[in-house]
N, C-alpha and C positions, 0 to 999 in steps of 0.2 A: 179365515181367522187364524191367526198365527197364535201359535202356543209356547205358553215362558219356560224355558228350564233353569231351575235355580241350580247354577251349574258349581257355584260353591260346594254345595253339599257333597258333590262327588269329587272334589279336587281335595278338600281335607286331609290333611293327615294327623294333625293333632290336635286338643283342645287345652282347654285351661278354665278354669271355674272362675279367674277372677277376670277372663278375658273373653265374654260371651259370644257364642258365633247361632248358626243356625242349629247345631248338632247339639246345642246342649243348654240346658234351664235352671236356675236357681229358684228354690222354694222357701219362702222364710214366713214364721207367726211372729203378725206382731201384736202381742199379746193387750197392750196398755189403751186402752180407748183415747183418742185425740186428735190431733192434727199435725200430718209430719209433712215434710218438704223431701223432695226425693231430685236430687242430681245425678244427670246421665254423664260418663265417661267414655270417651273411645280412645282407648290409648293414653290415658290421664288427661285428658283435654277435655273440659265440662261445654256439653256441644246441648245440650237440653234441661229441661229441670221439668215436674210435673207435681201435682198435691195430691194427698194419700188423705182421706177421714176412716179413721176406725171408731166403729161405731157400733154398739151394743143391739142398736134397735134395725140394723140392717139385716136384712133376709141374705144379700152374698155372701157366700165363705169361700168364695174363689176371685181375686181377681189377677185379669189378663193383662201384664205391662208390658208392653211391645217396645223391647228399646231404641230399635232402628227406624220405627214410626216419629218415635218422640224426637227424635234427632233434626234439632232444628237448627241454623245458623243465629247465633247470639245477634247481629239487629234484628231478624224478625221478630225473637221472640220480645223485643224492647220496643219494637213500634206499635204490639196490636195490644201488649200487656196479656194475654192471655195464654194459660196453662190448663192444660189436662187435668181433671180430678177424677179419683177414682176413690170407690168405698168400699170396704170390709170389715165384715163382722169379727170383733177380736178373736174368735174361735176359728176363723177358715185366713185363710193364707194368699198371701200373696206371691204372683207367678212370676217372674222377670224372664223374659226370652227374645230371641232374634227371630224375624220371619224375611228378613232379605238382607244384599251382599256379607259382603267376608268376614263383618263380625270386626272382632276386640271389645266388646262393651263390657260397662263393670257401673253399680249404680249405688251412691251414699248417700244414705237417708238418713233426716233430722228430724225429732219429736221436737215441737214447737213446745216454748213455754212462755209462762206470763208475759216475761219483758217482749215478747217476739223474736227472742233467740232459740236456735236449733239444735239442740243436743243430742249427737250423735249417737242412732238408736240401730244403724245396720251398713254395713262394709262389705259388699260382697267381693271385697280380695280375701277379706278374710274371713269365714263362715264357720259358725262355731253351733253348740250342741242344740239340737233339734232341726240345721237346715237340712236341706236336700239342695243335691247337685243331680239331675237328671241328664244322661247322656246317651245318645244314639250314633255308630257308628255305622259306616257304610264299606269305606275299605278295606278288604282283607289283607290282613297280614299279624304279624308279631306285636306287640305295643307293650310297653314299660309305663305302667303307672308309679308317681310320683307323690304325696301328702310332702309338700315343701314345708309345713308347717312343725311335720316331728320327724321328716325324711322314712315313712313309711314306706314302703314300696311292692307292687304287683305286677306280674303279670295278666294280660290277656292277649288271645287268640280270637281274631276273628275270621274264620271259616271260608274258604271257596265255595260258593254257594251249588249245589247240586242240581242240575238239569231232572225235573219228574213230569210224570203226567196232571201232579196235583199243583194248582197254584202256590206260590209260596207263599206261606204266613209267615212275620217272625214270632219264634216259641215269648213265651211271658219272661218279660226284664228280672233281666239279675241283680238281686242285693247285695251292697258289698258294702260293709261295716267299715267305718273310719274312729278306728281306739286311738289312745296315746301309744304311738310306736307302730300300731299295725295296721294291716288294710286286710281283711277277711272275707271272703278267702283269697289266699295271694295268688293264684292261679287260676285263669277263667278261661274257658274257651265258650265261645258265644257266635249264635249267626249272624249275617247283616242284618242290618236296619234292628236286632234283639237289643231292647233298652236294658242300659245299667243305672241305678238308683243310688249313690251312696248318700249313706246314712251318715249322717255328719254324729260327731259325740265329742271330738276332741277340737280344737283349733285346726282349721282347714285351709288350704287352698289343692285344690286337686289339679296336678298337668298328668296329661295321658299324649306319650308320643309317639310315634312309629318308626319301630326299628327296622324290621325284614318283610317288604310287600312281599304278600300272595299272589300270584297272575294267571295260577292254574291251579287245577286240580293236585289237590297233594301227592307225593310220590306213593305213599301205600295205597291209593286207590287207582292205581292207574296199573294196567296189566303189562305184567315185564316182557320187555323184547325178547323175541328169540332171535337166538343166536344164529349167524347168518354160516352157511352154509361153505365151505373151503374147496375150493375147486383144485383137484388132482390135477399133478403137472403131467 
């Protein structure tokens, strides 16, 4: 039996909240009980569409929106009429994520009203106070975070991973606050695969890019050469 490597994940080097890949999740409440309409985008090209009920008397408060699952070519989804529904309780939240290829998704949802029109109740180019952007990296190196929305900006570090005798875990994900103006804290240094959380509060779109790969062990941990020897003439 042959085994799959989702080799995207390790070729990454940068992400974007309004361009969803495998390395990173949007989280949004929609708070309003009803019926919404949700369009998948890859690269602004509407490739899917699926239904949302939020619903008071439902036990989920998580659900899973796979948007590379949903990803259908526009006749199928017009020959069978048929679309994905999915339910949550106004209090638990919905997941939007990629679980295969290279990603760009981004997904706008309509609260349906009377007449049967859709009134736009979520954008995830642009994500505003209470989402989350959930992000996992893998590459080490340098990386310049961006909020294109107020030109906030951060750094982080992601770490040469350390050879031990103990398996590696990564430490528990770092929070990192999105104000008007700022990203907090602006300097992170974090391990592989160690999840970043930001906290949306102000108008968002988050890109995280990489500047300076890592490919080894950093220069302070590695023991200085000695000086090579001069042979008398």
């Amino acid at each position: 039996m042959k085994s799959h490597v989702n080799w995207p994940i390790f070729t990454q080097t940068g992400l974007d909240s309004g361009m969803l890949t495998m390395l990173g999740a949007v989280i949004h409440n929609f708070s309003e009980p009803g019926e919404y309409i949700g369009t998948i985008l890859l690269r602004d090209e509407a490739v899917g569409r699926f239904n949302l009920t939020v619903d008071k008397e439902c036990p989920t408060v998580q659900a899973d929106i796979d948007l590379a699952t949903l990803h259908r070519p526009q006749e199928a989804s017009c020959k069978d009429g048929s679309q994905k529904r999915y339910v949550v309780n106004p209090r638990g939240y919905a997941v939007f994520h990629v679980t295969r290829g290279t990603g760009g998704y981004a997904v706008v949802i309509g609260r349906l009203q009377d007449k049967g029109e859709a009134k736009l109740a979520f954008d995830s180019r642009e994500l505003n106070e209470g989402d989350i952007f959930a992000v996992t990296m893998i590459r080490p190196g340098k990386y310049n975070v961006t909020n294109e929305k107020s030109d906030a900006k951060a750094e982080i570090t992601v770490s040469y991973p350390r050879v031990g005798k103990v398996p590696y875990r990564p430490p528990n994900p770092v929070n990192i606050k999105c104000t008007d103006g700022r990203l907090t804290p602006s300097k992170i240094e974090i391990q592989p695969s160690q999840g970043q959380v930001y906290q949306i509060q102000t108008p968002s779109r988050i890109k995280i890019e990489l500047v300076k790969p890592i490919d080894g062990p950093s220069e302070q941990h590695q023991a200085p050469r000695r000086p090579r020897k001069q042979s008398g003439k």
